[in-house]
C-alpha positions as CSV (number, residue, x, y, z in Angstrom):
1,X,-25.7,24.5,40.8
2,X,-22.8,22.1,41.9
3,X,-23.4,20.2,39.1
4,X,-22.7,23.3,36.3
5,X,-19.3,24.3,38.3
6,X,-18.4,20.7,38.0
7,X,-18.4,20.9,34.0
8,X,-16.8,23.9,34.0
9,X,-14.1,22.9,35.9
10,X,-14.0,19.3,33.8
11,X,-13.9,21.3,30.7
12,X,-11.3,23.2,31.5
13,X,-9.0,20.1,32.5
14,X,-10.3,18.8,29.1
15,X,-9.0,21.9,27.4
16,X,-5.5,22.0,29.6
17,X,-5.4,18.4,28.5
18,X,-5.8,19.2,24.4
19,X,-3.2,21.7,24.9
20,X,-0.8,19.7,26.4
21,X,-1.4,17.2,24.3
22,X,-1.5,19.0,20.9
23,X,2.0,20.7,21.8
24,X,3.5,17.1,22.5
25,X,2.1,16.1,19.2
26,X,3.8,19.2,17.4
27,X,7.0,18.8,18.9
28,X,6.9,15.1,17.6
29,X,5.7,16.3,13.7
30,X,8.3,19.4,13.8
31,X,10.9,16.0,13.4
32,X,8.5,15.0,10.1
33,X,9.2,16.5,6.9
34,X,5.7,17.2,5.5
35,X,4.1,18.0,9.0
36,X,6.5,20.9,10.0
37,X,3.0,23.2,9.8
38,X,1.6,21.7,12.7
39,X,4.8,22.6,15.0
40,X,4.5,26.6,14.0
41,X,3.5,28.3,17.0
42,X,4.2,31.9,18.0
43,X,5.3,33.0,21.8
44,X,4.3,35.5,23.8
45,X,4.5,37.2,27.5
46,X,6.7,38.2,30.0
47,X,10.4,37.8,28.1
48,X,11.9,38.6,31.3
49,X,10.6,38.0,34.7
50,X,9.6,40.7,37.1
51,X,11.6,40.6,40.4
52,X,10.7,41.9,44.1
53,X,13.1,42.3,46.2
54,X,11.5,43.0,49.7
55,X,15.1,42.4,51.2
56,X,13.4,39.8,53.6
57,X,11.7,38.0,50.6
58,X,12.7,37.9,46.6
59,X,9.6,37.2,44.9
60,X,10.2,36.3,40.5
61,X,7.0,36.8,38.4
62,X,7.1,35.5,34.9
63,X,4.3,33.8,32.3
64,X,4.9,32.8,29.1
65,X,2.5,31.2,26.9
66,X,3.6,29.0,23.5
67,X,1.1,28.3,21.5
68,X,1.2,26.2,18.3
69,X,-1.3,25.0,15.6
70,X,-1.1,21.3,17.0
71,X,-2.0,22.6,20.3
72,X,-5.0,25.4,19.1
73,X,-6.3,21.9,16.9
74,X,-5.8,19.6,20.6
75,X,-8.0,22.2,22.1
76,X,-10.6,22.3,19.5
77,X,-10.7,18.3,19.7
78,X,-11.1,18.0,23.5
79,X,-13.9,20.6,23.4
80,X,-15.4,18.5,21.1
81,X,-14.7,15.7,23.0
82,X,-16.1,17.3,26.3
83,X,-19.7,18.3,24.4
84,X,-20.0,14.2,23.1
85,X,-19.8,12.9,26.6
């Protein structure tokens, strides 16, 4: 049983990793004339962040995600990476 939360827990580095990763990579190719595709990415989430103010304690919520074609192709490669080893 260890062993299976293990792997889930190594895949999902793996996949944080790809993203990561793949998003670096895009940035880079948006600079590239004929690899501008790989840097479109859409953005979604919280535009502006949720604030509460308990007087004592001011607690900010926010989460954006940015996801791009580079990154969504960074995760597909790590999974595949992850189910070789």
């Amino acid at each position: 049983m260890a062993t299976k939360e293990k792997n889930i827990w190594i895949l999902l580095i793996f996949i944080l990793s790809g993203l990561v990763v793949g998003g670096l990579l895009g940035e880079l190719a948006s600079r590239v004339s004929w690899l501008w595709w790989l840097s479109y990415s859409q953005s979604f989430g919280l535009e502006n962040p949720i604030v509460l103010d308990l007087s004592v304690v001011k607690i900010t919520f926010a989460l954006m995600f940015k996801i791009s074609v580079s990154s969504i192709i960074g995760m597909v490669l790590a999974i595949f990476i992850y189910k070789k080893i």
